[in-house]
DOTORMAR-527943 format. One line per 4 residues: for each residue x, y, z of C-alpha. Coordinates in Angstrom, 2 decimals, padded with zeros to 5 digits. Each point is the difference from the previous one (the first is absolute). Layout:
# DOTORMAR-527943
X:Y:Z  ...;
END
This chain:
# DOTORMAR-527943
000.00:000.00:000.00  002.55:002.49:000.70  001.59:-000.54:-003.51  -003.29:001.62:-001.00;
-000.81:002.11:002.07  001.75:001.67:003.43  -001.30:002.75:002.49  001.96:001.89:002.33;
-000.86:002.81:002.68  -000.37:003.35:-001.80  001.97:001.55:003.61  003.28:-001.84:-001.07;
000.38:002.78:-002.83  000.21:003.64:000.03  -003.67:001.68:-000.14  000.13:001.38:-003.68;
000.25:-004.18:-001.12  -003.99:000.17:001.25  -000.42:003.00:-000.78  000.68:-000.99:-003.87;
-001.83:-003.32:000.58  -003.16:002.15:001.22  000.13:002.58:-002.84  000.25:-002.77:-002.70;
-003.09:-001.46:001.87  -001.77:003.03:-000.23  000.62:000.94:-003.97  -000.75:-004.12:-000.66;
-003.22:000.41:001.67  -000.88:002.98:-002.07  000.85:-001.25:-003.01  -002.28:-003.06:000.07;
-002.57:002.24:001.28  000.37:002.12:-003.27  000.43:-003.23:-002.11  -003.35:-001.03:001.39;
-001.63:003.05:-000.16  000.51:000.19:-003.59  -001.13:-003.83:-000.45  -003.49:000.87:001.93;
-000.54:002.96:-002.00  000.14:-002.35:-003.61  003.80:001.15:-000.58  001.96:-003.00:000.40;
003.38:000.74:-001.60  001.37:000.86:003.56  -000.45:-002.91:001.77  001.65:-001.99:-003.03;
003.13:002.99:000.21  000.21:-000.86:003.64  000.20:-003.50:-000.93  002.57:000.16:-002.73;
002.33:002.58:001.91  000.08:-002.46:003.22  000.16:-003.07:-002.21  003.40:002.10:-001.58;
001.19:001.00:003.55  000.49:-003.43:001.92  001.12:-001.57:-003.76  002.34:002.79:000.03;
001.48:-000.95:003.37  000.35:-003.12:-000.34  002.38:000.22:-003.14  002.21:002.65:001.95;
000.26:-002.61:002.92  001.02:-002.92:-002.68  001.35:001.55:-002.80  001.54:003.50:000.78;
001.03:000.40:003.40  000.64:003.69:-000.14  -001.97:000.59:003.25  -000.90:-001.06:003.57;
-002.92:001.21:002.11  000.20:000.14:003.94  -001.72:-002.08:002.13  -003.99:001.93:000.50;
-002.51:-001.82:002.21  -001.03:-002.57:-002.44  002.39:-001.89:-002.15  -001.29:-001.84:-003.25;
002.37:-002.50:-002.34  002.66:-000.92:002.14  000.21:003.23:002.28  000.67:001.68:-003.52;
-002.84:001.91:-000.40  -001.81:002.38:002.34  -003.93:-000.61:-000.18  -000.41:004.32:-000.32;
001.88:-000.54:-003.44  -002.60:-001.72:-001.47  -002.39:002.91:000.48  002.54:002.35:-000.91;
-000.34:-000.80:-003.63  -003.54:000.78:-000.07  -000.06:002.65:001.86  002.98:001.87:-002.16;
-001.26:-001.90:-003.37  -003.35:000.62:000.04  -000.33:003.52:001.55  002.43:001.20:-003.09;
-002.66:-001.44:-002.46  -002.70:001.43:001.47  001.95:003.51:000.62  000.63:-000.21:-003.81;
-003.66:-001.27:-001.10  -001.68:003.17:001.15  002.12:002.45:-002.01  -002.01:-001.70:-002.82;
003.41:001.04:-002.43  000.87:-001.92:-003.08  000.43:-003.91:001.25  004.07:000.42:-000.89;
000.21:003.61:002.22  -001.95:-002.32:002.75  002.07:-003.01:-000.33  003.41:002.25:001.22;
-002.24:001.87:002.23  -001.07:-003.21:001.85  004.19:-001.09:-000.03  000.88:003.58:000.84;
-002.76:-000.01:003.03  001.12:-003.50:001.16  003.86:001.31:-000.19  -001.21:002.98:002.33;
-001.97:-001.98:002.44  002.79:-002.22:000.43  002.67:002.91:000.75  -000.51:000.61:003.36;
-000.07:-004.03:000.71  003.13:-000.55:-001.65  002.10:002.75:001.30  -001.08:-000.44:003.13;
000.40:-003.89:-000.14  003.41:000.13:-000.52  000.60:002.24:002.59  -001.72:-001.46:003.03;
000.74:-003.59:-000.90  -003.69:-001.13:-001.19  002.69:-002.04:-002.66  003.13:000.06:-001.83;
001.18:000.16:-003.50  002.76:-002.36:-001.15  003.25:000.48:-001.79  000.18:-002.48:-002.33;
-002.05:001.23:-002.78  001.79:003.23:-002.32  -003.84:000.70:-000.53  000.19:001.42:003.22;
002.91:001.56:000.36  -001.44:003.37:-001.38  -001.42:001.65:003.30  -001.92:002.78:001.46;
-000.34:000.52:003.67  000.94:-003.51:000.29  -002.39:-001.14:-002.56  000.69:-001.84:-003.53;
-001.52:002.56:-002.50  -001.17:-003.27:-002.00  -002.33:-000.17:003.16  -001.85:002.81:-001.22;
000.72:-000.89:-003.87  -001.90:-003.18:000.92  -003.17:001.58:001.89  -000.42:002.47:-003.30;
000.63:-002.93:-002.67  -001.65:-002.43:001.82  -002.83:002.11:001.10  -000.49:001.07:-003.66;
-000.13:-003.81:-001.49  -002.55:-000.57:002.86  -002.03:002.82:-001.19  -000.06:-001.21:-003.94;
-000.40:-003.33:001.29  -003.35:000.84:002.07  -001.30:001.89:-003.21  001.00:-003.33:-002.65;
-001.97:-002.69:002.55  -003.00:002.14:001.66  -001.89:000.08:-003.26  000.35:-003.29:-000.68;
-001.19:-001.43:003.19  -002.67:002.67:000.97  -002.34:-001.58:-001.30  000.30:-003.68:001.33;
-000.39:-001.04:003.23  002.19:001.49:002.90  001.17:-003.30:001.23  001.57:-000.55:-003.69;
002.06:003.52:000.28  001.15:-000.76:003.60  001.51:-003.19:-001.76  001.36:001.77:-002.39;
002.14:002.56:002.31  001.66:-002.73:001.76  002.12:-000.75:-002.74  -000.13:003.57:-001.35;
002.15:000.74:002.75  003.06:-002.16:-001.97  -001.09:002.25:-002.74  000.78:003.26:001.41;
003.50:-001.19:000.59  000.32:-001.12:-003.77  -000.79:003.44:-001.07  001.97:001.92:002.92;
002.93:-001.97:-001.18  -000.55:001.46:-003.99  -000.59:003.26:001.73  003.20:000.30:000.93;
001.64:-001.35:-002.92  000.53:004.43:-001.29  001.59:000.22:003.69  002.56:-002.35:-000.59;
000.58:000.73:-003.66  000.60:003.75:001.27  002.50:-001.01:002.52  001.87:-002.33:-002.36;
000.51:003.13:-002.12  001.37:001.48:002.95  -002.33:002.10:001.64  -000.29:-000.65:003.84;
-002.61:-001.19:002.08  -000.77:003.70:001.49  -000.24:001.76:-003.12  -002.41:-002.71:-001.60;
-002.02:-000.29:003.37  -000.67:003.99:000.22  -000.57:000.14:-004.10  -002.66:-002.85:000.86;
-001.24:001.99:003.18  -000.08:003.25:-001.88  -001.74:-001.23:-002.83  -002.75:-001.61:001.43;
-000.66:002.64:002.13  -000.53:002.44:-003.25  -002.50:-002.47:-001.60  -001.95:-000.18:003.08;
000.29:004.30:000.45  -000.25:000.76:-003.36  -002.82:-002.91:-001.26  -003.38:001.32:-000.41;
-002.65:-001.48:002.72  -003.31:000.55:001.72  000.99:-001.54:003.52  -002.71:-001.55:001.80;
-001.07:000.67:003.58  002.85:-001.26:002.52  -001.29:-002.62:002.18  000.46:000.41:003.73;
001.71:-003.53:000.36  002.50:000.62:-002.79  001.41:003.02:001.20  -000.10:-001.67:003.33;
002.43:-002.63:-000.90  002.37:003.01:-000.75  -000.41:000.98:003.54  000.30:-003.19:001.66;
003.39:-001.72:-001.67  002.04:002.35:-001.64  -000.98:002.53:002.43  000.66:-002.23:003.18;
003.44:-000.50:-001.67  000.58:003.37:-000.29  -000.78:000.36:003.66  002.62:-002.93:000.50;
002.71:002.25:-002.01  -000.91:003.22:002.55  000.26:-001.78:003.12  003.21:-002.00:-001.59;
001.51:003.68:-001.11  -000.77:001.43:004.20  001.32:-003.14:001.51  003.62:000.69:-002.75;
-000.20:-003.35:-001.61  -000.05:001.24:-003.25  003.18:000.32:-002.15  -001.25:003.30:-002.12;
-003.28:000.78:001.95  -001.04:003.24:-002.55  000.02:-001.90:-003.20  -001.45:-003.52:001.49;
-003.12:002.12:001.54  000.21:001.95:-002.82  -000.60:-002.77:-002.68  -002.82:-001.26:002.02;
-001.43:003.39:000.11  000.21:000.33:-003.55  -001.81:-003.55:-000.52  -002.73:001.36:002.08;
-000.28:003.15:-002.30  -000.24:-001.56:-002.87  -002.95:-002.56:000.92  -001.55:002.98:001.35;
000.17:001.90:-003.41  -001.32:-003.52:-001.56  -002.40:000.41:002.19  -001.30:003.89:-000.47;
001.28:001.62:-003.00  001.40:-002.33:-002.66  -000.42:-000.06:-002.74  001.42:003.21:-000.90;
-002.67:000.00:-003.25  -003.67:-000.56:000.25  -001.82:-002.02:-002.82  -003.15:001.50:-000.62;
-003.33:-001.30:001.57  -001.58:-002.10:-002.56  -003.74:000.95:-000.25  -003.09:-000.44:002.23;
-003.38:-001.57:-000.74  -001.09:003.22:000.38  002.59:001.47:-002.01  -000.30:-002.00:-002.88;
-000.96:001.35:-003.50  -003.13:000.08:-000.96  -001.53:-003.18:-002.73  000.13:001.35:-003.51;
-004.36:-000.40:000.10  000.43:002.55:003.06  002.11:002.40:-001.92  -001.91:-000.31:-003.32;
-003.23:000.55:002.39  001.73:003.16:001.06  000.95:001.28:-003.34  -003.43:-000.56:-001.40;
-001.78:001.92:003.19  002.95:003.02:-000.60  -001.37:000.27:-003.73  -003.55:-000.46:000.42;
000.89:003.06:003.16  001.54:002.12:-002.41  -002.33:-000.57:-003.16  -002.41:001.20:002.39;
001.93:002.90:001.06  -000.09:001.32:-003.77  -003.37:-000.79:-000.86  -001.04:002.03:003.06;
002.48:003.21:-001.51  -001.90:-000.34:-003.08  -003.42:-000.37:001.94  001.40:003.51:001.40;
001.37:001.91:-003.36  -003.51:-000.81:-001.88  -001.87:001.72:003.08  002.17:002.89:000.03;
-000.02:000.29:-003.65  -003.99:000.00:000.12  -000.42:002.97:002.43  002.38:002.09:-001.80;
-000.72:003.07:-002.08;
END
């Protein structure tokens, strides 16, 4: 049993380990929720997203642990795998993964402009997790990869390559299956994201194929990293969208994970166990500023409304009705002149 699973006392780690375990808790539970919502209210594309993105996160663990070995995770209250993988990880993935989608779905922006958005809103939820992560010892990043060896504030910039490529293929992904499965039974779709979750690594692997043909040529990881961040961030600014309403439970995600690990970073900076304390808070900070742009002003361009019911031109018998009364008005309107001219000409000298 414990080769499966192992518990330990959340008191025999520092409090933030809890903390984090909490806040993942939190943004899991309001994720479903949304999911759900959605699915009562005839939309069920985001309880299938949830689905696939989870599906993708424990698949994706599991060939780290085997295959690439370019990181450990500490020891959290539950242990899953072998003591390799913290339970909260397994929410992580849907709580990062499918809050980006649905940050990027209500921009309502051409679906290419909302596939980066959803990476680029992923990459910026993960920020504040991933900086402070590395600094407070939720895991560790291993040497023996020259992926990684590119890093900012202690953090492989392929990290955040891989949450904007990866986030992007999910996005396409979601918009090749949905229409093909909406209209079959649910049971048949949640089949079908099981293994959609190998999928998503298939194309996150192409996706990257331009990152390593750039570096080959010589350009390095940082440069090709910020060109990707950059760039995605102008296609979501500059796309033209009519964002939908924000719902509560989204932007409450926001609050509760990347905004607990921001909290994490703050107490880490006053307590001086941070090795550059202005630009680790800092990137977290700016994370936070961008979801909150996502989340209130971007798009920078607003598509126009498309037309109302009531708005809507009027049937070619209407207008041909209203044509025929404006000359039958204005025949009568000179007949009545006429009616007038004859009269005056009869009473005068």
């Amino acid at each position: 049993m414990n080769d499966l699973i192992a518990i330990s006392s959340p008191l025999a780690r520092p409090l933030h380990f809890s903390l984090l375990e909490l806040a993942v808790l939190a943004a899991s539970a309001l994720v479903l929720a949304h999911a759900l919502g959605r699915y009562r209210a005839g939309d069920r594309r985001g309880l299938f997203l949830w689905l696939l993105v989870t599906s993708y996160g424990v698949q994706m663990e599991l060939v780290a642990f085997n295959f690439l070995h370019n990181y450990e995770h500490a020891t959290f209250t539950v242990q899953l795998y072998g003591g390799q993988l913290p339970l909260y990880v397994t929410g992580l993935y849907g709580s990062f993964l499918y809050t980006g989608l649905a940050l990027a779905e209500r921009l309502r922006v051409h679906p290419v402009a909302e596939a980066f958005g959803a990476g680029l809103a992923m990459c910026a939820l993960d920020v504040p997790f991933d900086v402070a992560g590395v600094a407070v010892g939720w895991w560790q990043w291993l040497d023996g990869d020259p992926n990684l060896a590119f890093r900012w504030l202690g953090v492989p910039v392929t990290s955040y390559a891989w949450y904007v490529i990866f986030g992007a293929g999910i996005a396409l992904l979601g918009r090749v299956l949905w229409p093909r499965l909406e209209r079959r039974p649910f049971a048949l779709a949640a089949l079908v994201a099981l293994p959609a979750g190998s999928l998503v690594i298939v194309v996150g692997v192409l996706g990257f194929l331009p990152f390593h043909a750039l570096a080959a040529l010589g350009l390095d990881h940082g440069m090709i990293v910020a060109l990707l961040l950059a760039g995605s961030a102008l296609a979501v600014a500059l796309g033209r969208g009519r964002p939908a309403p924000l719902d509560r439970r989204v932007a409450g995600v926001v609050l509760a994970l990347p905004g607990t690990c921001t909290l994490v970073l703050a107490w880490a900076a006053l307590a001086g166990a941070l090795e550059h304390p202005a630009l680790q808070l800092g990137a977290a900070v700016a994370a936070l500023v961008w979801l909150a742009l996502l989340m209130t002003r971007l798009p920078l361009r607003r598509a126009a409304a498309e037309p109302t019911a009531g708005a809507a031109p009027a049937p070619a018998s209407a207008s041909a009705s209203a044509a025929a009364s404006a000359a039958a008005s204005e025949s009568a309107s000179v007949s009545e002149s006429a009616s007038e001219s004859v009269a005056v000409a009869e009473v005068s000298p």
